[in-house]
C-alpha positions in Angstrom: -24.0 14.4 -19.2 -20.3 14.2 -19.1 -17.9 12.1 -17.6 -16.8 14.1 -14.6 -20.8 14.6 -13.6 -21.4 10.6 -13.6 -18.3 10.7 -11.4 -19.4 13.6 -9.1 -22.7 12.0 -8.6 -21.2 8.2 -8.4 -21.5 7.3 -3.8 -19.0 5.0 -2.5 -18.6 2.8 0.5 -16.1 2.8 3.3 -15.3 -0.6 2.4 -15.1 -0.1 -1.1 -12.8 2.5 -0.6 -10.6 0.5 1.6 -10.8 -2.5 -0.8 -9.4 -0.3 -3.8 -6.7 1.7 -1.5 -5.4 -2.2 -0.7 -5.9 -4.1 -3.3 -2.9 -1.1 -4.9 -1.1 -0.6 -1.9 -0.9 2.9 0.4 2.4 4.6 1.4 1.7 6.8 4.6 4.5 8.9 5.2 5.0 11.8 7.6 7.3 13.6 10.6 5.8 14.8 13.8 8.1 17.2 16.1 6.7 17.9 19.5 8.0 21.1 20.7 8.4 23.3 23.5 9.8 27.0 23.9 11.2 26.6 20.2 13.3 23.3 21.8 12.3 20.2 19.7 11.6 17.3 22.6 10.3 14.6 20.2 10.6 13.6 16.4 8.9 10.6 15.1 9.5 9.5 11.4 6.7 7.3 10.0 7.1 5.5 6.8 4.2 2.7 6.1 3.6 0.3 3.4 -0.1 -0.6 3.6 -1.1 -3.1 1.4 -3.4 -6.4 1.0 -1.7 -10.2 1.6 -0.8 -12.3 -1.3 0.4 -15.9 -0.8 2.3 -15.4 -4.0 5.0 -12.7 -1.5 6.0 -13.8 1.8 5.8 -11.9 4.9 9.5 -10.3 5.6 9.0 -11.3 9.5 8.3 -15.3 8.1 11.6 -17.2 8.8 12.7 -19.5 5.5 12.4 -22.5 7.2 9.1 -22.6 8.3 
């Protein structure tokens, strides 16, 4: 059996999913334009760094002081 059929037949979990996707980090990216009669009403930009905490890098919101 090759490779690629171990990993076709290989199950995982939700939460071994999500513990891979954060232990690397996820970038969601994406626009969304709501519009009417060909007239754009609303744009939203989304940019998103997902990714699991590490004491080691500080949280941008902490204040230096604290």
């Amino acid at each position: 059996m090759t490779g690629d059929g171990l990993l076709a037949r290989r199950r995982l979990s939700l939460v071994d999913l999500l513990d891979r996707l954060l232990a690397g980090g996820v970038v969601v990216a994406g626009d969304l334009t709501l519009c009417i009669a060909d007239v754009d009403l609303v744009r939203i930009d989304l940019h998103a760094l997902i990714s699991s905490i590490d004491d080691r890098v500080p949280a941008p919101w902490e204040e230096a002081g604290v």
